[in-house]
Each structure stands twice: as C-alpha cells, then as structure tokens.
C-alpha positions as CSV (number, residue, x, y, z in Angstrom):
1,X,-22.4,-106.8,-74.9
2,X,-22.4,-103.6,-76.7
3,X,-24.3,-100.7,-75.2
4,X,-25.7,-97.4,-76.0
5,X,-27.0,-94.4,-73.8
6,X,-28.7,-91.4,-74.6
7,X,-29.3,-89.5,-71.7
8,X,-27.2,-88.2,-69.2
9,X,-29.2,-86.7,-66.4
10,X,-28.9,-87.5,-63.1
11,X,-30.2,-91.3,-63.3
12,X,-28.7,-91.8,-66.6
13,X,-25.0,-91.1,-65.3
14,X,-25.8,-93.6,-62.7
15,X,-26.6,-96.0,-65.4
16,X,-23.7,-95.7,-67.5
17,X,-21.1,-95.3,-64.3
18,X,-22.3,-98.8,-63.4
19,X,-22.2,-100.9,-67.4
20,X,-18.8,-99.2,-67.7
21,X,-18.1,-100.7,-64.3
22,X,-19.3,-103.9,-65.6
23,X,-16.9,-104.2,-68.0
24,X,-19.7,-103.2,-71.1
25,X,-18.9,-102.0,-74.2
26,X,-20.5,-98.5,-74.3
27,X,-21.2,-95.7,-77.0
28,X,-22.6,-92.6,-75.9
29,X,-24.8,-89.8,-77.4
30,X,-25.7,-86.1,-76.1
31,X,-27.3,-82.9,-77.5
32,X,-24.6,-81.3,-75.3
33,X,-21.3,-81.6,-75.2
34,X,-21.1,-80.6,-72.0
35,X,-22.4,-83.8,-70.6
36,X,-20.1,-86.2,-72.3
37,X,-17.5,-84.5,-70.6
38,X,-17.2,-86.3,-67.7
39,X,-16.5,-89.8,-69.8
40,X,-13.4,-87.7,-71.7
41,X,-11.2,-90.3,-69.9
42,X,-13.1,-93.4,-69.6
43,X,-13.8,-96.4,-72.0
44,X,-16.8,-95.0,-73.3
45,X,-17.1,-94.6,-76.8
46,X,-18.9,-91.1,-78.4
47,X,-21.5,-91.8,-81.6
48,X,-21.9,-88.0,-83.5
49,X,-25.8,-89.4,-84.1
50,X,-28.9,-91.5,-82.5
51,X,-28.8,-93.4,-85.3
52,X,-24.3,-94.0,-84.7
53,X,-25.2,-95.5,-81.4
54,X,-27.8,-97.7,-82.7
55,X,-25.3,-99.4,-85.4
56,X,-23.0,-99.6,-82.3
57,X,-25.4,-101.5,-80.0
58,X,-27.1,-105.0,-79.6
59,X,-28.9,-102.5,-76.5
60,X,-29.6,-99.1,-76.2
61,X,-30.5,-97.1,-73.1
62,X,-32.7,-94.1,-73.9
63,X,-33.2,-91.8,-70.6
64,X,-34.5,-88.4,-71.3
65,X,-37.4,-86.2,-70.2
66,X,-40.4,-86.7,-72.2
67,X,-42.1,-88.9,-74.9
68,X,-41.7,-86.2,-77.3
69,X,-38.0,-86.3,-76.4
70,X,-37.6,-90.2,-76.6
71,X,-39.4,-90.2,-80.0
72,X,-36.6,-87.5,-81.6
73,X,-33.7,-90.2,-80.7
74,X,-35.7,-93.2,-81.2
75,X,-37.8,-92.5,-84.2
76,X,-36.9,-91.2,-87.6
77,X,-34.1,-91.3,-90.5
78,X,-31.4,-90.1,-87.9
79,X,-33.2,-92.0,-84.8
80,X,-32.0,-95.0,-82.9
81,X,-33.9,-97.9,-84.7
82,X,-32.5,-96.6,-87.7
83,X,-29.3,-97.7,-86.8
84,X,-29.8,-100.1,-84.6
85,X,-28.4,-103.9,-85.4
86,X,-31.2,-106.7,-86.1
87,X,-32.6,-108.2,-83.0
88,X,-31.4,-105.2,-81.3
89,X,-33.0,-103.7,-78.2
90,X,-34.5,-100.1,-77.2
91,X,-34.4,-100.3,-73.1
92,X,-36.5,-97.0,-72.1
93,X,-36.0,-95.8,-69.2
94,X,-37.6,-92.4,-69.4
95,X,-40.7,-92.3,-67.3
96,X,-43.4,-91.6,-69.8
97,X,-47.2,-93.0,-70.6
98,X,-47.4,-97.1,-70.7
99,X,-49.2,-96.3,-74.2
100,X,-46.2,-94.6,-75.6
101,X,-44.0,-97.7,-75.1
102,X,-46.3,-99.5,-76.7
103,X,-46.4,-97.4,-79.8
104,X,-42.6,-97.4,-79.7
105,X,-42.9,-101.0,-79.4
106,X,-44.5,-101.4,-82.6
107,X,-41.8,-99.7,-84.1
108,X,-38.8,-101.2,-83.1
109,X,-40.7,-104.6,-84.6
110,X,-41.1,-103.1,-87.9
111,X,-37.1,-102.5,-87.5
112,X,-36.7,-106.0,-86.7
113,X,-35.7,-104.9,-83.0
114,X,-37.2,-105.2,-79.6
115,X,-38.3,-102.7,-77.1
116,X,-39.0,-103.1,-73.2
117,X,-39.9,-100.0,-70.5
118,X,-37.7,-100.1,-68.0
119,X,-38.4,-97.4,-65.6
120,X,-35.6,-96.7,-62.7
121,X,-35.8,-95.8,-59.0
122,X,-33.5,-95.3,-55.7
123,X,-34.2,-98.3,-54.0
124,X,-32.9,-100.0,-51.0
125,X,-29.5,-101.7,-52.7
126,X,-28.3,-98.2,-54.0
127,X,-26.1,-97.4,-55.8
128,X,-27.8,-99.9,-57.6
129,X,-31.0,-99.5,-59.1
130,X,-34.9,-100.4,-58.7
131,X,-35.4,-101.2,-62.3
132,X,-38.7,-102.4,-63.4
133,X,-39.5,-103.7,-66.9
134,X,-42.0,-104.4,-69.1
135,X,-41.6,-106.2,-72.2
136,X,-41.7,-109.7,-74.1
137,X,-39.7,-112.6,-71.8
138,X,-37.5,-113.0,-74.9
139,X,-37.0,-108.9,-75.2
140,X,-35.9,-109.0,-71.3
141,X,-33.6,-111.6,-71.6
142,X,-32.0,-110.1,-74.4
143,X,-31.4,-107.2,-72.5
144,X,-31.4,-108.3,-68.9
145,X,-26.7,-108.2,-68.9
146,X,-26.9,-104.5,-69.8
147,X,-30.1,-103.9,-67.1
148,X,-28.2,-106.2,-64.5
149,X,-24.8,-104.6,-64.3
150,X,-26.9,-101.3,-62.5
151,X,-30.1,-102.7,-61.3
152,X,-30.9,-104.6,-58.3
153,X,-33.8,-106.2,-58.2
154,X,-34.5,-105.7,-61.8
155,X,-38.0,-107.0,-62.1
156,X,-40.2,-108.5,-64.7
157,X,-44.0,-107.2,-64.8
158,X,-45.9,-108.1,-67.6
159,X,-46.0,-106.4,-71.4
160,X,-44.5,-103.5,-72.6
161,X,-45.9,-100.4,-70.5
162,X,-46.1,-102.4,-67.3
163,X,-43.1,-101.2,-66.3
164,X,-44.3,-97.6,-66.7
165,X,-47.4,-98.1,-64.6
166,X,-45.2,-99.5,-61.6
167,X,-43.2,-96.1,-61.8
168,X,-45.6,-94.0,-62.4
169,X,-47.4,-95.6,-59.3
170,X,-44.3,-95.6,-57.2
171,X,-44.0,-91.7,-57.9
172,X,-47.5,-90.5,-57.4
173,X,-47.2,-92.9,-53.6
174,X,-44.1,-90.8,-53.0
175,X,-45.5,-87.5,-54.0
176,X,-48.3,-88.2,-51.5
177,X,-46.2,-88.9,-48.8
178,X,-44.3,-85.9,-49.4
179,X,-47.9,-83.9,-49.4
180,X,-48.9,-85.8,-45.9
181,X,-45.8,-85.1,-44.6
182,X,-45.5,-81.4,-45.4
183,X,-48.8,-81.5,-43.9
184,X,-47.8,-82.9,-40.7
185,X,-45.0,-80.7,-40.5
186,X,-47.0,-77.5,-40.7
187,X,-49.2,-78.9,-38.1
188,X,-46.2,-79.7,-35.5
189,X,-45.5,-75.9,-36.3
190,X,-48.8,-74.7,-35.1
191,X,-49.1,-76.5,-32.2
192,X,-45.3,-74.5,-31.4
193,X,-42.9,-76.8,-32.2
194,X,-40.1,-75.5,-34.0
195,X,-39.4,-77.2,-37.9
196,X,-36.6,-78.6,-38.1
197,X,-36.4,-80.0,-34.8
198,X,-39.6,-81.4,-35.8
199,X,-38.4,-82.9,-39.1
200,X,-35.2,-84.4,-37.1
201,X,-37.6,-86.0,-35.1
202,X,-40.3,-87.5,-37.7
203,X,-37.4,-88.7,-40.2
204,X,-35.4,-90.6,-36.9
205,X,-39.4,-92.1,-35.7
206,X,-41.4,-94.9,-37.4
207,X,-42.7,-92.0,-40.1
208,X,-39.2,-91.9,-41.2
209,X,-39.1,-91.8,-45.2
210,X,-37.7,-90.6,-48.6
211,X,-40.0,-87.3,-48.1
212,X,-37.7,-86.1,-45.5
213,X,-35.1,-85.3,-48.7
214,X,-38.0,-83.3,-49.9
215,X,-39.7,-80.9,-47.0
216,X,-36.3,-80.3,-45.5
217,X,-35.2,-76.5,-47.0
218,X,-31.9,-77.2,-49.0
219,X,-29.9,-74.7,-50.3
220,X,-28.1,-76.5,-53.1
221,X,-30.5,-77.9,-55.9
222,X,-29.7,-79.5,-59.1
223,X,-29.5,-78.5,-62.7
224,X,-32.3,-79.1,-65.5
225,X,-35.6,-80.2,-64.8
226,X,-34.9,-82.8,-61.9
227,X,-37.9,-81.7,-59.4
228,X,-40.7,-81.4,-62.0
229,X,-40.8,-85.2,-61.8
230,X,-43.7,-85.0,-59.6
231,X,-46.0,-83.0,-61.2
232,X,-44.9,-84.8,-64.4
233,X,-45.8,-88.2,-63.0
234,X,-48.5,-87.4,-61.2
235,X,-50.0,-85.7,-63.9
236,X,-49.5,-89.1,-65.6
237,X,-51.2,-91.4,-63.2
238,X,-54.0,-88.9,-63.5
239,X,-54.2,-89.4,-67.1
240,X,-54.1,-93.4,-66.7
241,X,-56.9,-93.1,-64.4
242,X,-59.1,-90.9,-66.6
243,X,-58.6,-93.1,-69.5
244,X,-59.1,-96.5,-67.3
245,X,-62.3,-94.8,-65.8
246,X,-61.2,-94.8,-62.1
247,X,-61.7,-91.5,-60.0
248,X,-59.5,-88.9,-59.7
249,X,-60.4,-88.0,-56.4
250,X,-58.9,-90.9,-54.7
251,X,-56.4,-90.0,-52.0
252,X,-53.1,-90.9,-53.4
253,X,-53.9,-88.9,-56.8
254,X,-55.3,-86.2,-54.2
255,X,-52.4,-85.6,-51.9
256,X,-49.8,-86.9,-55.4
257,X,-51.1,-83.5,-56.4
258,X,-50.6,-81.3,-53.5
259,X,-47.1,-83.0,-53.0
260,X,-45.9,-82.2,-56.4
261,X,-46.3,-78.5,-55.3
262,X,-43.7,-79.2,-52.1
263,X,-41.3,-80.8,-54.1
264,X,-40.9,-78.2,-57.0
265,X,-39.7,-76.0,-54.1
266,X,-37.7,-78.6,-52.5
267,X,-34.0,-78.9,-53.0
268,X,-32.4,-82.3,-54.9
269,X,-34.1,-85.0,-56.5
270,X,-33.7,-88.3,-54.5
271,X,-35.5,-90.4,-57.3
C-alpha cells in the first residue's frame, strides 16, 4: 500500500515510525523542513506539495492541529484530494469537530475518494495506538493495512465523525481526572502532607492514572502546541453539547474545564 502523511507532531511521528516499520510505501509532506529531517535516511519518500502526496497515495494520513489546518492540505487546487488517486482515502487523524469530517467527507466523494476520522490515543498496547474510526465499512477497509500497521485496537464506531466524538470524549474524561486529581493533591497538601510524596503515593494506589504525567512539575516540556489539547478538546465537547442541547454544567464538562487549566502548566503531552 502506498501511504501519505502530513503531519509530524508528536503523534504523527509515531504514526509514520510504525507504516515505515510495516514495510509501507510512504511519501511525506511538511511546512517545515525541519521536521522531515529525521526521515533523511529512511525509506520515506518527500512530495514538495499536498496535492504530490495525494498522486502518490491509495491513503493519506492528515495529522495537524486544527480544522482550519486540515482544510489547507486537504482542500483546494494544491490540497490533497486534488491529487489524490481514484478510490483513494483521506484518514484524519487530527482531533477536530465530528461535523467537519463530515463536510470533508462530502468532498473527498465529489473527488471520487473516501474519507474516515480516525482519531489516535496512548492506549494500553503502546507503542501502538488507540485508533478509533469513523467512516463507511467499505472506506475502513480500504484503509484499515495503513491504520493496522500502528494501531491496536483500531476500532470501528459508526459514520464519519464518530470517531471524533469518541476522542473528544476520551479527552474531556482525562482532562477531568487531571482537574480531580489536582484537586485531591492540593487537599493532601493542606491537611500537611508534603506533594510529591503524596503524588508517589496516589499514582502507586488504586487512583493510579494517566493524570499523574500531568500534575507532577516537569522541567522538560515539548515543542509546539502539545498541551493546549485540553482546552482545545474540551472546548469541543462543549460545543457538541451546546449544539445537541445537553447541559454544560455536567461534571465531566465542569472539571474537563478546570483540568485544561492544570495541564497547560504541566510538562509533556502523554496523549
């Protein structure tokens, strides 16, 4: 299978690591040179457009920050689905709003392509990756070898956008634990015990968790806008709820909220 990747964050290096791994044929586009440097010496093939790695590609992996940034590469004369091969698949695995991929959707069919959301988190099997995916069943399989050779489970939800709504769930739950558990950790602090004995404590007990990556003080942090994913994704479960008519004041949203302020002073992303 030929593959293409735009996007090399964090998660996205991850991704491509793994397809070269797999023995996939890979083409690679980024806005900065700088971040194709690391692939100088593997496999990997380098497109000098969005729409290069589409004519390369029966998939390609789109992982940036935004909708706005998906639709530059995807959309338009130089975009993605104007290069990409008929019958061709759009994989997005930037988190962004369920109704997005649908609208995305719509335009990879007047391309005569496919499109499925397929979200990615840590999960318990890393290095591989949680990847969940909404889409067509015919879309999925077509794209299920270049989703397989990272992910693990890689899970089939429903439409396009279902995907989306699983991550953006999965986000906003973390976000509130990290908010409880800040919480807790302040009160173990008034009552005179001191932090990160505390923390030791909690993360080795039946509380342990992902938040402990986030409330424990780091002193290294990562590049580019890894922790804002919290107030990002909350801030799009909040929207989903507004627009589905369900209240904003339920817990999880709540304490989603107050968590997103922890992480942004946290140290690296662990999703």
């Amino acid at each position: 299978m030929d593959v293409g990747f735009i996007g090399l964050g964090n998660m996205g290096r991850q991704i491509v690591d793994a397809q070269l791994a797999a023995g996939l044929n890979v083409t690679l586009w980024a806005r900065r040179p700088g971040s194709l440097e690391p692939y100088a010496d593997t496999a990997a093939l380098v497109a000098g457009s969005p729409k290069a790695v589409g004519a390369a590609s029966d998939v390609v992996g789109i992982c940036v920050w935004d909708e706005h940034d998906v639709d530059e590469v995807v959309l338009g004369d130089d975009g993605v689905l104007a290069g990409l091969r008929p019958g061709g698949v759009v994989a997005i695995h930037s988190t962004i709003a369920p109704g997005a991929c649908r609208r995305l959707e719509a335009a990879a069919a007047s391309y005569g392509c496919g499109l499925v959301d397929a979200p990615v988190s840590v999960g318990a099997n890393f290095p591989r990756l949680l990847v969940m995916v909404g889409g067509t069943a015919d879309t999925v399989t077509r794209c299920r070898p270049a989703l397989e050779a990272f992910g693990d489970p890689v899970l089939h939800l429903g439409p396009v956008g279902s995907g989306q709504i699983a991550k953006i769930v999965n986000n906003t739950l973390l976000a509130a634990q990290i908010g409880i558990a800040d919480s807790a950790v302040a009160l173990g602090e008034e009552l005179g015990l001191e932090r990160d004995a505390l923390i030791a404590t909690l993360s080795s007990g039946s509380s342990r968790g992902t938040w402990s990556a986030f409330v424990t003080p780091r002193s290294v942090t990562t590049g580019g806008r890894t922790m804002e994913w919290a107030r990002k994704d909350v801030g799009l479960a909040l929207g989903l709820a507004e627009e589905h008519g369900i209240a904003g004041d339920r817990p999880v949203l709540e304490m989603g909220a107050l968590g997103a302020d922890v992480v942004e002073g946290a140290g690296p992303n662990a999703d």
